[in-house]
N, C-alpha and C positions, 0 to 999 in steps of 0.2 A: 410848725408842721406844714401850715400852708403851701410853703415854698418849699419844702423836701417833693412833696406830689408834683409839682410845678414842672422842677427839676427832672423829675421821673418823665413826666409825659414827654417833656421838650426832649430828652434822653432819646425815650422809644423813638419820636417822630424824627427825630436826627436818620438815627438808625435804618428805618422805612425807606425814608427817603436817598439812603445810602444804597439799603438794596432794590428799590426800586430803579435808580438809573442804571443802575449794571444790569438790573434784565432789561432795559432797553438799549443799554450798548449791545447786550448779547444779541440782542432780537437784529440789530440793524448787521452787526456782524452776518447773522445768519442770511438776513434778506442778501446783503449783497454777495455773499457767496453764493445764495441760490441762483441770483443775476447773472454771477460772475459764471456758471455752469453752466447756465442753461445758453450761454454767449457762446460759450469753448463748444458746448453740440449743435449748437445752429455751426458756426465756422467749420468743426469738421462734415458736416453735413456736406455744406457748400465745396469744401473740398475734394466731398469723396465723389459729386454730381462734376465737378470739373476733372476730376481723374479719369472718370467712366467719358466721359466727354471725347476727353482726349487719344482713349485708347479705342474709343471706337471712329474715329477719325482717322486714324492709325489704321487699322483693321481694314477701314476702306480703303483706303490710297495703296495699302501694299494688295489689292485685290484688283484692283484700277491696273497695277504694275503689272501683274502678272497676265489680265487679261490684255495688256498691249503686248506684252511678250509672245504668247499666245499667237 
């Protein structure tokens, strides 16, 4: 009878231990998608700061133009 309990615990404890690493693959999963997002809105961030950039450098030069024409 001993070893029937034995068996059981070492069972349960397998088992824990089973879903224990899968919530921490999940967890790392999650973390680095949260990484991985918050990477993708800094980059369009910076994109959308070099877009406004460039069209207000634009905006000046053809105003430059027009007051030489002028």
């Amino acid at each position: 009878m001993k070893n029937k309990s034995k068996n059981k615990n070492n069972n349960k404890d397998r088992i824990r231990r089973k879903v224990r690493g899968a919530d921490k693959k999940e967890e790392r999963r999650t973390r680095l998608q949260r990484r991985g997002d918050e990477i993708s809105e800094s980059r369009e961030k910076k994109s959308v700061g070099r877009k406004k950039k460039e069209e207000e450098e634009e905006e000046e030069e053809e105003e430059e133009e027009e007051e030489r024409e002028e």
